[in-house]
PDB file of the backbone (N, CA, C, O) and the ligand in Angstrom, with CONECT records:
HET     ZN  A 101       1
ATOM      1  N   UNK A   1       0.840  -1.202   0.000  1.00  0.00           N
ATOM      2  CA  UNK A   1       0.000   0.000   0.000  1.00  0.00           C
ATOM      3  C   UNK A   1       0.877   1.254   0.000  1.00  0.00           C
ATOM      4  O   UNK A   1       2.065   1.173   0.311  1.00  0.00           O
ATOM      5  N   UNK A   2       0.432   2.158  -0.268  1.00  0.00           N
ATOM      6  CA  UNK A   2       0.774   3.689  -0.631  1.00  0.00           C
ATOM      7  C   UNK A   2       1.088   3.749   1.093  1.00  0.00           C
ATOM      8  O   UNK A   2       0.561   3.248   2.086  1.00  0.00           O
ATOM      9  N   UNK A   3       2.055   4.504   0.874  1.00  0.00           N
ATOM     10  CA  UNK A   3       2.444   4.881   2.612  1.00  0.00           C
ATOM     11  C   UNK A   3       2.714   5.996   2.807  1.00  0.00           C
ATOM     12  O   UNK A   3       3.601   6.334   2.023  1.00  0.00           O
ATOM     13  N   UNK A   4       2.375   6.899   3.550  1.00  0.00           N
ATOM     14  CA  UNK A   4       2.801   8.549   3.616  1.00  0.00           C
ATOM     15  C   UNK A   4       3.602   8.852   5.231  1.00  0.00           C
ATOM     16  O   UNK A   4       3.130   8.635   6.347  1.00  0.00           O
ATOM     17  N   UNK A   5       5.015   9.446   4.847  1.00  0.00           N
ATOM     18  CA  UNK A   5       5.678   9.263   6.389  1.00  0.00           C
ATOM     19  C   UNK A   5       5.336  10.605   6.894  1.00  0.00           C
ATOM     20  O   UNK A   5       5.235  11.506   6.062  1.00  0.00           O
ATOM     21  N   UNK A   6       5.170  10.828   7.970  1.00  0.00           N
ATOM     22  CA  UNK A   6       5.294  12.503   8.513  1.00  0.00           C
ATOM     23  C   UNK A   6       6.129  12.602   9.356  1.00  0.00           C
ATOM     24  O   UNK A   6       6.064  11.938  10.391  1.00  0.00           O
ATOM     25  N   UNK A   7       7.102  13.452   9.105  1.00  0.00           N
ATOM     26  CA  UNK A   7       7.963  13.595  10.370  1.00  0.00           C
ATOM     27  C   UNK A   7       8.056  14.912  10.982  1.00  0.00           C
ATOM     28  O   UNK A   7       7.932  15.814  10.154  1.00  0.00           O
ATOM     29  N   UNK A   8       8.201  15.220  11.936  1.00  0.00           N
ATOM     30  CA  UNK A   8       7.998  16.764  12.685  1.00  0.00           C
ATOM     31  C   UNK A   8       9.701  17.261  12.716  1.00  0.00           C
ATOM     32  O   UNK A   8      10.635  16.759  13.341  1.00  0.00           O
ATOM     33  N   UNK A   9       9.676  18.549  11.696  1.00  0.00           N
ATOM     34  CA  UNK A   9      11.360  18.630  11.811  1.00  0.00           C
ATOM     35  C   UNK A   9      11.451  19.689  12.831  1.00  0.00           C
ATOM     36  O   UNK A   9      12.415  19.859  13.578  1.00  0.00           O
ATOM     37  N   UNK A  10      10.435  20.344  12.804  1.00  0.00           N
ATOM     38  CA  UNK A  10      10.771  21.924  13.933  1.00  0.00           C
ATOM     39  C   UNK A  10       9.353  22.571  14.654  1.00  0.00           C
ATOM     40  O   UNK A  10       8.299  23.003  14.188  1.00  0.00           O
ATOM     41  N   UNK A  11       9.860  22.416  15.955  1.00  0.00           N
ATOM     42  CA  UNK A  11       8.854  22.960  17.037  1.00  0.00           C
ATOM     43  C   UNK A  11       9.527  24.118  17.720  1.00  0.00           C
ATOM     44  O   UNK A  11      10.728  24.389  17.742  1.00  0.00           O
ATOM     45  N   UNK A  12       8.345  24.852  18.365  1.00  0.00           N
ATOM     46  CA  UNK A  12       8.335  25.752  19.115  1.00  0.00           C
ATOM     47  C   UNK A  12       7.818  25.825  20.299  1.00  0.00           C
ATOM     48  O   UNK A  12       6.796  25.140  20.260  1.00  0.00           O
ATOM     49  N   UNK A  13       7.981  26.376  21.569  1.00  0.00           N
ATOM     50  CA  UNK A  13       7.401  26.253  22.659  1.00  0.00           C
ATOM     51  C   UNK A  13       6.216  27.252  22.650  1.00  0.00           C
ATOM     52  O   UNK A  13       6.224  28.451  22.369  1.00  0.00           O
ATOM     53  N   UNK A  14       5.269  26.507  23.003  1.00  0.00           N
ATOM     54  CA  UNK A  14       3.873  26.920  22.863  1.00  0.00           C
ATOM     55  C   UNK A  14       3.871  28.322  23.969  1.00  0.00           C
ATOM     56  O   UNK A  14       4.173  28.443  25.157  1.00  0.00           O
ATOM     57  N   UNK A  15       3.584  28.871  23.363  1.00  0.00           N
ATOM     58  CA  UNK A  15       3.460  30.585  24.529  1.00  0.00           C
ATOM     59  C   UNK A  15       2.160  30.645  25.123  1.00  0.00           C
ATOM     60  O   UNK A  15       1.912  31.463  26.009  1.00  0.00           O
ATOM     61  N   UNK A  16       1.395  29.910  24.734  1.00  0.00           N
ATOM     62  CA  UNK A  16       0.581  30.191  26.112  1.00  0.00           C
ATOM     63  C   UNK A  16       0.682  29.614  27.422  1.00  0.00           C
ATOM     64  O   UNK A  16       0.072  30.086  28.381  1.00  0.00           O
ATOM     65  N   UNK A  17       1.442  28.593  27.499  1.00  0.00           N
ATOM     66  CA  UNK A  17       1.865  27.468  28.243  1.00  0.00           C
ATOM     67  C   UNK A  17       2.972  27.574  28.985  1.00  0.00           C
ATOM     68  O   UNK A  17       3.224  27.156  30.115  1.00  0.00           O
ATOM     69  N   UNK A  18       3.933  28.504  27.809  1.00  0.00           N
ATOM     70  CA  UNK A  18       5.109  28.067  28.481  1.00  0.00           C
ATOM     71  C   UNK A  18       6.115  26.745  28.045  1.00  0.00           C
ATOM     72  O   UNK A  18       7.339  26.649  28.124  1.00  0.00           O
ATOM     73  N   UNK A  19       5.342  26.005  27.672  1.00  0.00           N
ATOM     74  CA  UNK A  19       5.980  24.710  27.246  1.00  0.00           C
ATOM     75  C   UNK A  19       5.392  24.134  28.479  1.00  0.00           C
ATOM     76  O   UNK A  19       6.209  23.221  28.600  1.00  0.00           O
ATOM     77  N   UNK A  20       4.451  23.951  29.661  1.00  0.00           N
ATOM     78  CA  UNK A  20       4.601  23.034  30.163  1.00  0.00           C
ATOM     79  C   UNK A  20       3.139  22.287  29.816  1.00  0.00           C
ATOM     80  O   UNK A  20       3.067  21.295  30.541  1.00  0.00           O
ATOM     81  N   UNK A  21       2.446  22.356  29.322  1.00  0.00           N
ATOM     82  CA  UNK A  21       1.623  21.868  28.769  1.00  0.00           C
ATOM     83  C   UNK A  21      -0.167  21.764  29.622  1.00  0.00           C
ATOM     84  O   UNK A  21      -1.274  21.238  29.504  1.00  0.00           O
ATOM     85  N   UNK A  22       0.448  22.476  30.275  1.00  0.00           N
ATOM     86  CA  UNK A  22      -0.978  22.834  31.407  1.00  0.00           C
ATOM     87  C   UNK A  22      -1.071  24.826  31.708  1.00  0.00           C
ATOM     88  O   UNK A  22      -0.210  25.676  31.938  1.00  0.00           O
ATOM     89  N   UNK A  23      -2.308  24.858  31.573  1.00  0.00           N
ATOM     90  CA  UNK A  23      -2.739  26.696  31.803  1.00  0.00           C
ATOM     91  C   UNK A  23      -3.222  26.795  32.807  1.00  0.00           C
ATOM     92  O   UNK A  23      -3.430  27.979  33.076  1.00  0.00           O
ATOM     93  N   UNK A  24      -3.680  25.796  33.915  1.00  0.00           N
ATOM     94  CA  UNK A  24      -4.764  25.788  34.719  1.00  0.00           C
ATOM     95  C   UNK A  24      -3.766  26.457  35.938  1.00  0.00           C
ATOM     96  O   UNK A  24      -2.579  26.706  35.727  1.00  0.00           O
ATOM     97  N   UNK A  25      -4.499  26.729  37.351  1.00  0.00           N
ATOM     98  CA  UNK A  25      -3.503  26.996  38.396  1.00  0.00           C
ATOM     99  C   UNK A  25      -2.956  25.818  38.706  1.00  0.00           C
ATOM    100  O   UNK A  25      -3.241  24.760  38.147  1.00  0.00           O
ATOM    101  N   UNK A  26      -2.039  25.975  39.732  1.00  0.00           N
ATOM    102  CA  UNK A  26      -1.083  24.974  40.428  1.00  0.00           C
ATOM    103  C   UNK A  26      -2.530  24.049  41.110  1.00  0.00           C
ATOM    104  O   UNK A  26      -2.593  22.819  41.117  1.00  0.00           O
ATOM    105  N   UNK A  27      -3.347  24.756  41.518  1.00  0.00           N
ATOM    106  CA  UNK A  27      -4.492  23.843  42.429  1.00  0.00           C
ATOM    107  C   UNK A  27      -5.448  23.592  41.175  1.00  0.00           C
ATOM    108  O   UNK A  27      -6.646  23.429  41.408  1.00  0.00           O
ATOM    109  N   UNK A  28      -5.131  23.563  40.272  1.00  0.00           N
ATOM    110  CA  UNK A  28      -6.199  23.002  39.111  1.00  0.00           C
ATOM    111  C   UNK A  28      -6.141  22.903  37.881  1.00  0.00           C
ATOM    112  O   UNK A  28      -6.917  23.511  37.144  1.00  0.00           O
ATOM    113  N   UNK A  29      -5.226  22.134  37.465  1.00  0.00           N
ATOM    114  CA  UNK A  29      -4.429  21.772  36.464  1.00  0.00           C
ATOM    115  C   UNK A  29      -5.533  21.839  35.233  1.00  0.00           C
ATOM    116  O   UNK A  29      -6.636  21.292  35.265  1.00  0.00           O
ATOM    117  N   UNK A  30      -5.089  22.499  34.317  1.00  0.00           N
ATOM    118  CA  UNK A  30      -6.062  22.264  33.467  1.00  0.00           C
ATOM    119  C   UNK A  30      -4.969  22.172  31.944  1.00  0.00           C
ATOM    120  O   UNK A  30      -4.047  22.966  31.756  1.00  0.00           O
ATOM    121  N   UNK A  31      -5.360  20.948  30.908  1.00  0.00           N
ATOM    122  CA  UNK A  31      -4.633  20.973  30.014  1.00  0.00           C
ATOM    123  C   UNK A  31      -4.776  22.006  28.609  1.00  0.00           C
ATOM    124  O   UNK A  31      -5.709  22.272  27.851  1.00  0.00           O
ATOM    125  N   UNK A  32      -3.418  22.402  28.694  1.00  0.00           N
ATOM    126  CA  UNK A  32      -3.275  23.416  27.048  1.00  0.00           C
ATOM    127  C   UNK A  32      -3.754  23.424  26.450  1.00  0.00           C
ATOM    128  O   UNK A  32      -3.415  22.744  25.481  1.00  0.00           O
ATOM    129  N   UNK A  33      -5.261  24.318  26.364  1.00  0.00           N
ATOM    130  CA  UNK A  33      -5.767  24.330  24.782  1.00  0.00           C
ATOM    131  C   UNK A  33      -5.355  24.762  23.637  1.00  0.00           C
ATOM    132  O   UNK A  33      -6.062  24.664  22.634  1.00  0.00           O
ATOM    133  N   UNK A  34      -4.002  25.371  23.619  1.00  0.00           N
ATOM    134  CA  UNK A  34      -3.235  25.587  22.431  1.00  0.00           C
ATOM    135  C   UNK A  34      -2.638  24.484  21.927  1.00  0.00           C
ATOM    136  O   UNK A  34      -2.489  24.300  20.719  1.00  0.00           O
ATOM    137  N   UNK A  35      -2.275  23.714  22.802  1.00  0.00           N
ATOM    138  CA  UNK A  35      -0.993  22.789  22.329  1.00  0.00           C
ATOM    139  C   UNK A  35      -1.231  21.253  22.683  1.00  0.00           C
ATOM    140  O   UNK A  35      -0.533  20.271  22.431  1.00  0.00           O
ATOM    141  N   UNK A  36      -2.849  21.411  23.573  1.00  0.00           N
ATOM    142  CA  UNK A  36      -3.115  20.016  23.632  1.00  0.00           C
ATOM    143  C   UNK A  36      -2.374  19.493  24.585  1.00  0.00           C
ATOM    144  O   UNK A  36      -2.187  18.290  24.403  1.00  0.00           O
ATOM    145  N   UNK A  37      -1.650  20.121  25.967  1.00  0.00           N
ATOM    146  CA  UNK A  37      -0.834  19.399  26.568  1.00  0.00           C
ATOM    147  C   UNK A  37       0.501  18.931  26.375  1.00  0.00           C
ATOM    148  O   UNK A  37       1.119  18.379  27.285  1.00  0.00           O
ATOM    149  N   UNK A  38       0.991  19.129  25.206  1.00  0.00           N
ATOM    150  CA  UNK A  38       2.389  18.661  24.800  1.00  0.00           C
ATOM    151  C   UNK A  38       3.137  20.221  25.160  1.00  0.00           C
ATOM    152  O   UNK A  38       3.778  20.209  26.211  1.00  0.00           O
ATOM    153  N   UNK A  39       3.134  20.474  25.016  1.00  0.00           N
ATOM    154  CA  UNK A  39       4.049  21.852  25.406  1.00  0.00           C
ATOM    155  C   UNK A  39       5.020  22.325  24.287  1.00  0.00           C
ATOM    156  O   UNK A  39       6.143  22.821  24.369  1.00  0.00           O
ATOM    157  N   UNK A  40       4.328  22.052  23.336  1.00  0.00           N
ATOM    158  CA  UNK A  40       4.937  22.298  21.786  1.00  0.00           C
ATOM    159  C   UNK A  40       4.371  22.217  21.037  1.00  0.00           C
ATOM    160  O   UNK A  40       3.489  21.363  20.946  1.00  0.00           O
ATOM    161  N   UNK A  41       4.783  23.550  19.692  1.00  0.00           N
ATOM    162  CA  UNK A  41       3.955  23.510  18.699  1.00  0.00           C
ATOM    163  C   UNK A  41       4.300  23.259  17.639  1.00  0.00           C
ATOM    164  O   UNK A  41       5.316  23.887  17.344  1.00  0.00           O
ATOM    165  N   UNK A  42       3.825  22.404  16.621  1.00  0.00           N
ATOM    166  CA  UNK A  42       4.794  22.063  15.089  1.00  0.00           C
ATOM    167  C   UNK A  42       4.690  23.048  14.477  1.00  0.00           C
ATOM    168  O   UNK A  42       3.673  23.715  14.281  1.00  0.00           O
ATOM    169  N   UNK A  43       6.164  23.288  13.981  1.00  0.00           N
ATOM    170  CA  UNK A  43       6.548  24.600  12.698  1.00  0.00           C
ATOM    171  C   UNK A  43       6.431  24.314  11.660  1.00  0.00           C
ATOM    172  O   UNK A  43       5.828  24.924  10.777  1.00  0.00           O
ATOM    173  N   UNK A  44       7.344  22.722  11.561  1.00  0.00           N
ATOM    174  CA  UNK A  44       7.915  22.104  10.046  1.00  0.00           C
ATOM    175  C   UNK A  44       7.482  20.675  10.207  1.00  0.00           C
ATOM    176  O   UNK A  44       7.530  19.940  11.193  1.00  0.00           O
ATOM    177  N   UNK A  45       7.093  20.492   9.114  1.00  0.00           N
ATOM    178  CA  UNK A  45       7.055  18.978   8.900  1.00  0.00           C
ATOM    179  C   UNK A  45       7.602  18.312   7.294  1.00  0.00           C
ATOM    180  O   UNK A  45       7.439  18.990   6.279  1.00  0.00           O
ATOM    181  N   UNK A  46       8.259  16.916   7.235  1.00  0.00           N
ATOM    182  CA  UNK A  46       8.365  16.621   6.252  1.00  0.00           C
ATOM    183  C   UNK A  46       7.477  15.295   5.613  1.00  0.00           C
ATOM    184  O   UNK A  46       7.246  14.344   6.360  1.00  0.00           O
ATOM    185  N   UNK A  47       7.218  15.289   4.850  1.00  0.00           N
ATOM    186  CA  UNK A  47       5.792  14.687   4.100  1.00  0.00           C
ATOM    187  C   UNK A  47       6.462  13.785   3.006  1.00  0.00           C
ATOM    188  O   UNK A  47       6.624  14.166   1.847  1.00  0.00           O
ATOM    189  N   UNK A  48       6.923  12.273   3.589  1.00  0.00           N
ATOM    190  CA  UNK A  48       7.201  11.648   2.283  1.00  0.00           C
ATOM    191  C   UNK A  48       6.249  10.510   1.959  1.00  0.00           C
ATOM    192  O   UNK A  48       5.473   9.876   2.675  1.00  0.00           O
ATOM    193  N   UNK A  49       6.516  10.446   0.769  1.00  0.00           N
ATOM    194  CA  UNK A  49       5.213   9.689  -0.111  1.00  0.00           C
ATOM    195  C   UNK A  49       5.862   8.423  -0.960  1.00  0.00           C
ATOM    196  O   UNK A  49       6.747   8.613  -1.794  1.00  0.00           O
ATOM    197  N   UNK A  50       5.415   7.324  -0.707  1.00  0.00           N
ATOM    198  CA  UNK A  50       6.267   6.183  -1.123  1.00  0.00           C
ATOM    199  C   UNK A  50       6.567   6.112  -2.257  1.00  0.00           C
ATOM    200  O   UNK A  50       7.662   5.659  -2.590  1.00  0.00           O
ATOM    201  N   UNK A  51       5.458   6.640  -3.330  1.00  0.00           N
ATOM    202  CA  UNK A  51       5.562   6.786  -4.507  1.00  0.00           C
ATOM    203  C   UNK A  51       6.162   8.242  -5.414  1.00  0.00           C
ATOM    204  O   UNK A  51       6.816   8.277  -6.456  1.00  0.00           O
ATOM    205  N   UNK A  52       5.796   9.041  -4.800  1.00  0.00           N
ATOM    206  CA  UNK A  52       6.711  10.802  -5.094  1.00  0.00           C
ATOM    207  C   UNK A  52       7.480  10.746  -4.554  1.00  0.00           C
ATOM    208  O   UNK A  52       8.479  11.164  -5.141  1.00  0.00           O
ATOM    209  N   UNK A  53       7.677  10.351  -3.418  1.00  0.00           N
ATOM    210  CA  UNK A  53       9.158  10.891  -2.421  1.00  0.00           C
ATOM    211  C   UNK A  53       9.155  11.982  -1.539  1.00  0.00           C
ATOM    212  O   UNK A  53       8.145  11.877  -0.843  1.00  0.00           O
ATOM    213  N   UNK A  54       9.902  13.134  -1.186  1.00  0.00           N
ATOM    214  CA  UNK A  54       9.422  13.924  -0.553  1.00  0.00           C
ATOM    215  C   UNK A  54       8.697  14.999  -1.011  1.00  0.00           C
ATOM    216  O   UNK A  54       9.132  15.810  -1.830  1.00  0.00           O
ATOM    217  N   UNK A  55       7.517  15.035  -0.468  1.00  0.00           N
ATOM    218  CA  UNK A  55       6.766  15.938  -1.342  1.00  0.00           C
ATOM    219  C   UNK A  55       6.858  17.886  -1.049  1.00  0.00           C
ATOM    220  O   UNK A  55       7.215  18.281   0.061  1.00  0.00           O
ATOM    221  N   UNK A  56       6.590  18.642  -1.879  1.00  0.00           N
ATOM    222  CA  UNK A  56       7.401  19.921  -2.029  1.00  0.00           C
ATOM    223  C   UNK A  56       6.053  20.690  -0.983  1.00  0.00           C
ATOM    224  O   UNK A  56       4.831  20.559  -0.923  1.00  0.00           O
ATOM    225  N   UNK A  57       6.744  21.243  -0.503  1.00  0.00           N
ATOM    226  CA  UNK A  57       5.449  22.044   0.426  1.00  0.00           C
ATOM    227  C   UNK A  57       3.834  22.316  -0.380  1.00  0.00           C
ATOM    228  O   UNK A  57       2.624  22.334  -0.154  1.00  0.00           O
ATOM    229  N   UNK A  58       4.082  22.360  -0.640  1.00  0.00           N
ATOM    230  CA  UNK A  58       2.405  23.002  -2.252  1.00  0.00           C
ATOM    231  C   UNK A  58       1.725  21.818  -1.727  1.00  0.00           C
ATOM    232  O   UNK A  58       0.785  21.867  -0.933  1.00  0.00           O
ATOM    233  N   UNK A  59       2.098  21.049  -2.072  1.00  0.00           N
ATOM    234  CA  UNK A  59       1.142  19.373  -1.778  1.00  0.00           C
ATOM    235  C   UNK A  59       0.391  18.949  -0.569  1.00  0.00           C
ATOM    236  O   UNK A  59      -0.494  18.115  -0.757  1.00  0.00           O
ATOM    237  N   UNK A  60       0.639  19.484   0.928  1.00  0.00           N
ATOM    238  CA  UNK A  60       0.216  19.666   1.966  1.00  0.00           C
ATOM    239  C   UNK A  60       0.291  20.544   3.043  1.00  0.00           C
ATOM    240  O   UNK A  60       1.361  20.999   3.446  1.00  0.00           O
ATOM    241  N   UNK A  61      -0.866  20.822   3.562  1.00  0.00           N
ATOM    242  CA  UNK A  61      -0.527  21.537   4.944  1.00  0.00           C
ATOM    243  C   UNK A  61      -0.370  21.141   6.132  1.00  0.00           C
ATOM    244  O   UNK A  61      -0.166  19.931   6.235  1.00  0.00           O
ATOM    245  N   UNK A  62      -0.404  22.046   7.571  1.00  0.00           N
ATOM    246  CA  UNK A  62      -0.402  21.441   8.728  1.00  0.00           C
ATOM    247  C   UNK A  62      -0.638  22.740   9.626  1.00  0.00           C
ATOM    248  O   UNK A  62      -0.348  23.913   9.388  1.00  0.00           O
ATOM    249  N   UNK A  63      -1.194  22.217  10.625  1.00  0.00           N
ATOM    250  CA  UNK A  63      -1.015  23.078  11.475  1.00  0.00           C
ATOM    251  C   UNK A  63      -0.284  22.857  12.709  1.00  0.00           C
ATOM    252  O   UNK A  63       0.450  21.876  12.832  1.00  0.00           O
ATOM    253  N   UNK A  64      -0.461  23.803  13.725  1.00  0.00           N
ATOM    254  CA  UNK A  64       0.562  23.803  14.716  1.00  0.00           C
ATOM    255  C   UNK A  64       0.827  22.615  16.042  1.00  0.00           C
ATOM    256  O   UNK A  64       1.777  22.362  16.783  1.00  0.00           O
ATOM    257  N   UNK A  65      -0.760  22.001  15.842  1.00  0.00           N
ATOM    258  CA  UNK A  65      -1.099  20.196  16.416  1.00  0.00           C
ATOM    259  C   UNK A  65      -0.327  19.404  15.609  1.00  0.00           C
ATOM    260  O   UNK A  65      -0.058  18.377  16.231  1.00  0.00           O
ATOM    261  N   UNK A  66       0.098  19.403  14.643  1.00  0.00           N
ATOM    262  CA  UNK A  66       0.881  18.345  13.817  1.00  0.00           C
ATOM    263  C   UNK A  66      -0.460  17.245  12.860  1.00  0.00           C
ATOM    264  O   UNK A  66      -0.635  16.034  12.722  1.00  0.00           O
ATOM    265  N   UNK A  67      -1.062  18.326  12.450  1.00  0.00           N
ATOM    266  CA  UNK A  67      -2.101  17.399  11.904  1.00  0.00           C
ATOM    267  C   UNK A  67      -1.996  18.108  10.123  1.00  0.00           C
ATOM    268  O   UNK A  67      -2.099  19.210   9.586  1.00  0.00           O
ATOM    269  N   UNK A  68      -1.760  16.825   9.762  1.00  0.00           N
ATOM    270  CA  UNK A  68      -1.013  17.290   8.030  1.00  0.00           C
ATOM    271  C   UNK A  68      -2.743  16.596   7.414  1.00  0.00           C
ATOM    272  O   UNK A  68      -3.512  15.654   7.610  1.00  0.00           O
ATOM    273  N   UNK A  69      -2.590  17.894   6.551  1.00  0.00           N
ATOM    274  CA  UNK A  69      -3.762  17.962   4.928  1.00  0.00           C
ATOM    275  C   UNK A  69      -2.684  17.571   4.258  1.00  0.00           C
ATOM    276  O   UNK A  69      -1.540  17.944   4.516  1.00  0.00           O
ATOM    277  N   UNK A  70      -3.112  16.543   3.069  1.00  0.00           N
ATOM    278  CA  UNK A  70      -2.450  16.101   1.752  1.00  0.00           C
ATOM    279  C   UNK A  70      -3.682  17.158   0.786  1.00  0.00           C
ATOM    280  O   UNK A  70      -4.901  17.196   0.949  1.00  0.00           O
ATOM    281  N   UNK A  71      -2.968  17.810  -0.059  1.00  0.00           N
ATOM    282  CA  UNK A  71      -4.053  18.700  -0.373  1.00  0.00           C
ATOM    283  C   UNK A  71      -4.647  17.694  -1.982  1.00  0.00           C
ATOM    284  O   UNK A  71      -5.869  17.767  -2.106  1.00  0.00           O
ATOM    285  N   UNK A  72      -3.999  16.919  -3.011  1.00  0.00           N
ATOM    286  CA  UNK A  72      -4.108  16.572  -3.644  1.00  0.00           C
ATOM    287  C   UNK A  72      -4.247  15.336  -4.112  1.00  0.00           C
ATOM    288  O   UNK A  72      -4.081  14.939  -5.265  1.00  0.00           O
ATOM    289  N   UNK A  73      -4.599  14.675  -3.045  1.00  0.00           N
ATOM    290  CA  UNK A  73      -4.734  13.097  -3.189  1.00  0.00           C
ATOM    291  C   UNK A  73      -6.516  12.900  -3.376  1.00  0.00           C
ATOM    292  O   UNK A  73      -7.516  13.445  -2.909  1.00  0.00           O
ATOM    293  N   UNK A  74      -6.284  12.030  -4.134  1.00  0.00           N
ATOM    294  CA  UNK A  74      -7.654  11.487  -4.457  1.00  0.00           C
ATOM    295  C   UNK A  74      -8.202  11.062  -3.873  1.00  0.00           C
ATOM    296  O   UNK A  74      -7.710  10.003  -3.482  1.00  0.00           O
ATOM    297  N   UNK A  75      -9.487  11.365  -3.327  1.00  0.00           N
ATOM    298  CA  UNK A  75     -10.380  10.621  -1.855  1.00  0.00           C
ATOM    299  C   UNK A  75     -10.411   9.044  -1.969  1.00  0.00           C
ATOM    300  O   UNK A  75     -10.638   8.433  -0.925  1.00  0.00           O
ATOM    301  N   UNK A  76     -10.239   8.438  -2.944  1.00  0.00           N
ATOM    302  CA  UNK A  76     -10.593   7.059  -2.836  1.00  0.00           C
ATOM    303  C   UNK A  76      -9.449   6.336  -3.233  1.00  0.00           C
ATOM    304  O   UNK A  76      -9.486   5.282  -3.867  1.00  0.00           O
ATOM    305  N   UNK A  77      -8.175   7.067  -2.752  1.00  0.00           N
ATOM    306  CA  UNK A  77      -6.951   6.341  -2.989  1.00  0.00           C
ATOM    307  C   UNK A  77      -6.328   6.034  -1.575  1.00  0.00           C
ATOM    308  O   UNK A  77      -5.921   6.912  -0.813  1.00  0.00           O
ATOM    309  N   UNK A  78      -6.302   4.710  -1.322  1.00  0.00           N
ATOM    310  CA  UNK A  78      -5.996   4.079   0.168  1.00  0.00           C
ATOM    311  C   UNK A  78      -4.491   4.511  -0.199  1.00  0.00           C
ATOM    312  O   UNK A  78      -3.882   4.694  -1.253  1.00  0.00           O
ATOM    313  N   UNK A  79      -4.087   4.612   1.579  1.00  0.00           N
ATOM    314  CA  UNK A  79      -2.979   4.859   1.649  1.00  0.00           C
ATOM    315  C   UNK A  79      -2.710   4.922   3.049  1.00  0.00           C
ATOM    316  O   UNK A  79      -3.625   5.451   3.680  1.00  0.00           O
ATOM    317  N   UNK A  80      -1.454   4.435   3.918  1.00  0.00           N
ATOM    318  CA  UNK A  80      -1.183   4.222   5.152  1.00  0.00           C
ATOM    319  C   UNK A  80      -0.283   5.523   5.652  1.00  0.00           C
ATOM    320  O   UNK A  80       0.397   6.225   4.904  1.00  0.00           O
ATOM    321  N   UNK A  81      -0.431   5.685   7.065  1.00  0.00           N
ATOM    322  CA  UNK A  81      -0.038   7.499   7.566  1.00  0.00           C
ATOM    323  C   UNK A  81       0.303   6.970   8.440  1.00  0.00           C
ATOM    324  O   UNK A  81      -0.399   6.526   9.347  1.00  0.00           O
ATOM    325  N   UNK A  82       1.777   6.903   8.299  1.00  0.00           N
ATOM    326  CA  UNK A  82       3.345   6.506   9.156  1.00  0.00           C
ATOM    327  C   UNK A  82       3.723   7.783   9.911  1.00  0.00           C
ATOM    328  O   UNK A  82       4.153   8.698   9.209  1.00  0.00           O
ATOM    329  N   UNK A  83       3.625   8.003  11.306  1.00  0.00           N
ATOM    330  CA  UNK A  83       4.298   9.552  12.350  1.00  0.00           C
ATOM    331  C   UNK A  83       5.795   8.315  12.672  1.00  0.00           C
ATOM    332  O   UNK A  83       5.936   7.295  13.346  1.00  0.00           O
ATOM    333  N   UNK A  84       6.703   9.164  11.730  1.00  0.00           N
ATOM    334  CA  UNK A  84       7.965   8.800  12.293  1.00  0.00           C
ATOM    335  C   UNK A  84       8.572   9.962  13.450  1.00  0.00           C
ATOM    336  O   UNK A  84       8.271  11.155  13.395  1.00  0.00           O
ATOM    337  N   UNK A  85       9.262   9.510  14.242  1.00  0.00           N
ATOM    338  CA  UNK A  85       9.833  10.349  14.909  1.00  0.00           C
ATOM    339  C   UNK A  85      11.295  10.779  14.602  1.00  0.00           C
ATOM    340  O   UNK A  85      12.316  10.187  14.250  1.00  0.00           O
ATOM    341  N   UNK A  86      10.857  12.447  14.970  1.00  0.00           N
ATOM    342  CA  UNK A  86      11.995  13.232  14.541  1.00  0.00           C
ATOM    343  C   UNK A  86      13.363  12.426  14.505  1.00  0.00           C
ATOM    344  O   UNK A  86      13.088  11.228  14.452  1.00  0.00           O
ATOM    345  N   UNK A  87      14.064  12.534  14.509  1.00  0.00           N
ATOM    346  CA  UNK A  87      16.191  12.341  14.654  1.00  0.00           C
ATOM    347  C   UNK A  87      16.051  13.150  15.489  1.00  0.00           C
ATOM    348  O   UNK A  87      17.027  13.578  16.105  1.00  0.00           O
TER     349      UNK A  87
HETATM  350 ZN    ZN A 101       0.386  25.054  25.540  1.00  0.00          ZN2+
END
């Protein structure tokens, strides 16, 4: 099957947080709604495609959750979504 890797090349520390991944007080922890609790936000990601290779930014987006749009793939083309981790 078609396999698509994502890898996260560059984060930032989430500013509302701080990086620690909670906004709530010390007596009431409440988790990051910016960042979802991770205490980081994705900048960069790289998007390879078993069959293209690495694909050129134009081809997908992402936002700062690490959640990648393939902008040009055909809805009814199966394909498996590999999160490798950074190096
Ligand atoms: Zn946060």
């Amino acid at each position: 099957m078609r396999t698509i890797t994502i890898r996260y090349t560059a984060f930032r520390q989430c500013p509302n947080c701080e990086g620690r991944g909670d906004d709530g007080a010390s007596w009431r922890p409440t988790e990051c709604r910016r960042c979802r609790g991770s205490g980081a936000l994705v900048t960069g990601v790289e998007v390879e495609d078993s069959v293209d290779g690495v694909l050129p930014r134009s081809r997908y987006d992402f936002n700062a959750l690490g959640e990648v749009y393939l902008l040009d793939f055909d809805e009814d083309e199966e394909f498996e979504v590999v999160r490798a981790d950074s190096a």
